[in-house]
C-alpha positions in Angstrom: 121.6 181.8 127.8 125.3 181.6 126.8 127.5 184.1 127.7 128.2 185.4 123.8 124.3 185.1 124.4 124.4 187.4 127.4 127.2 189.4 126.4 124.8 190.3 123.0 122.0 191.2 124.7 124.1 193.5 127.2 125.6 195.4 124.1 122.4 195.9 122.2 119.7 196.4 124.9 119.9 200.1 125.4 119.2 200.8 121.4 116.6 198.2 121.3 114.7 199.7 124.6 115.1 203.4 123.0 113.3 202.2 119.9 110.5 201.2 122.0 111.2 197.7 121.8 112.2 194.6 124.2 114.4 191.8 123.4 112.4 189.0 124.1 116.0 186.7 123.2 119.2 186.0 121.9 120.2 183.0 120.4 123.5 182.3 119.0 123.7 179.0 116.9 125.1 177.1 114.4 122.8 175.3 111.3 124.6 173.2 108.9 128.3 175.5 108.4 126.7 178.7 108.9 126.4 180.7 112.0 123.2 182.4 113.2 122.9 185.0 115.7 118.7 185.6 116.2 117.4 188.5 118.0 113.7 188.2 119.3 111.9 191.4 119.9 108.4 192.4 121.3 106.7 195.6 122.1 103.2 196.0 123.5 101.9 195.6 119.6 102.4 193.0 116.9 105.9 193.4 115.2 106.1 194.0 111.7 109.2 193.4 109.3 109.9 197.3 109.4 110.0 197.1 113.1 112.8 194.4 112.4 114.2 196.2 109.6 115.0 199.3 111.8 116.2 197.3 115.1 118.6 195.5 112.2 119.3 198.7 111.1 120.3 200.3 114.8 122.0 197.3 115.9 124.6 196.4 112.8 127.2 198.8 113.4 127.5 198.4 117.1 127.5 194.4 116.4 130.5 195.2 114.0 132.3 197.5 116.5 132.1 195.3 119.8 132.7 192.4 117.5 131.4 190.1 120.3 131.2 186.8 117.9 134.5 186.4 115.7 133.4 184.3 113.2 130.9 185.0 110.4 127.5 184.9 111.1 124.0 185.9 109.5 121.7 188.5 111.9 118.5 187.8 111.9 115.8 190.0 114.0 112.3 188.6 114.3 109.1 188.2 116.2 109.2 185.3 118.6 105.9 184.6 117.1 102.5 183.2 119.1 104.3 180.0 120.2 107.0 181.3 121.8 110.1 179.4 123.1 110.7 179.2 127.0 114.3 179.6 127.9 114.4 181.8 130.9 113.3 182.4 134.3 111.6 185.1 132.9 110.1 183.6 130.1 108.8 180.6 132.8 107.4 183.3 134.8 105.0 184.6 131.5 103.4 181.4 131.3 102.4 180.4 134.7 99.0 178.7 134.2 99.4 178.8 130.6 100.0 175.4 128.5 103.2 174.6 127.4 105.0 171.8 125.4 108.3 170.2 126.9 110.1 168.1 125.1 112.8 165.8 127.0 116.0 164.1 126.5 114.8 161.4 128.6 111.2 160.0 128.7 109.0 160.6 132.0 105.7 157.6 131.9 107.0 156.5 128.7 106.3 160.2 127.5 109.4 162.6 125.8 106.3 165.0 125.2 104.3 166.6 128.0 101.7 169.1 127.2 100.2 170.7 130.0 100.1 173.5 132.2 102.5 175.2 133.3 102.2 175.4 137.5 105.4 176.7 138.8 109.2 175.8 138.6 112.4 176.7 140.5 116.1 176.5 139.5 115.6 172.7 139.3 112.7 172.0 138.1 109.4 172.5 136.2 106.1 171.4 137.5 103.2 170.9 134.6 99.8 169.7 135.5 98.6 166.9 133.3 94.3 166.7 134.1 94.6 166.7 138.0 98.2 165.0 138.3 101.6 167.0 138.3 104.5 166.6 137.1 107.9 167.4 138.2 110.3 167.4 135.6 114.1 168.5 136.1 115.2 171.3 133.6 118.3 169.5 132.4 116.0 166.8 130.8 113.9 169.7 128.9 115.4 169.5 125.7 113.0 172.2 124.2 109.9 173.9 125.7 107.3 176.3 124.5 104.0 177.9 124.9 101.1 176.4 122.9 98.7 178.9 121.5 95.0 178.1 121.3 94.1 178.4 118.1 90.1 177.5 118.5 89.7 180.7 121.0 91.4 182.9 118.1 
């Protein structure tokens, strides 16, 4: 997370917890010209557009008053859906034993995919087991990783 990430997420946590809500992330980015700034929130039930409409609607005017991000940008509050992205520690810790997709910048056995499960990691690296073998990948070569729902058991 970058710091305007962090520094977001500092700002707005106590309305989002007081709405029952946790911010699951915070992702500041740019697409095309435009500036994005996504919130992802969960609660212990499945999130609905008016949950986002009134975390949108609590956050807005303390975004405007800290004014954290100078520039223009478009808020955007969402679910982080069934296939969630791994960023974090924290989010690492959630799917321990669970599959997960990693893509890398640099290929490992001829392989910039690895889909397997997630086993453990540390501030280095990630460790996902492939059948019976494991694999040890360092987290500045994960590009992108995620959870992979089953959608046969669902």
């Amino acid at each position: 997370m970058t710091s305007v990430e962090s520094n977001i997420e500092k700002i707005i946590h106590p309305i989002i917890s007081k709405l029952g809500y946790k911010i699951y992330d915070v992702i500041y980015e740019k697409e095309g010209k435009d500036n994005f700034l996504r919130i992802f929130i969960d609660n212990e039930k499945q999130i609905t557009i008016e949950d986002c409409e009134k975390v949108n609607n609590a956050i807005s005017d303390i975004l405007d008053e800290k004014d954290p991000i100078k520039s223009q940008y478009f808020l955007e509050i969402s679910s982080p859906g069934l296939e969630r992205n791994i960023r974090s520690d924290e989010h690492l810790k959630m799917f321990i034993n669970s599959k997960v997709e990693a893509h890398l910048f640099k290929a490992i056995d001829k392989q910039k995919i690895i889909i397997g499960i997630l086993k453990t990691f540390n501030e280095n690296e990630v460790v996902i087991q492939i059948q019976e073998k494991n694999i040890a990948i360092e987290r500045n070569n994960i590009s992108k990783m995620k959870n992979v729902y089953n959608w046969e058991e669902n």
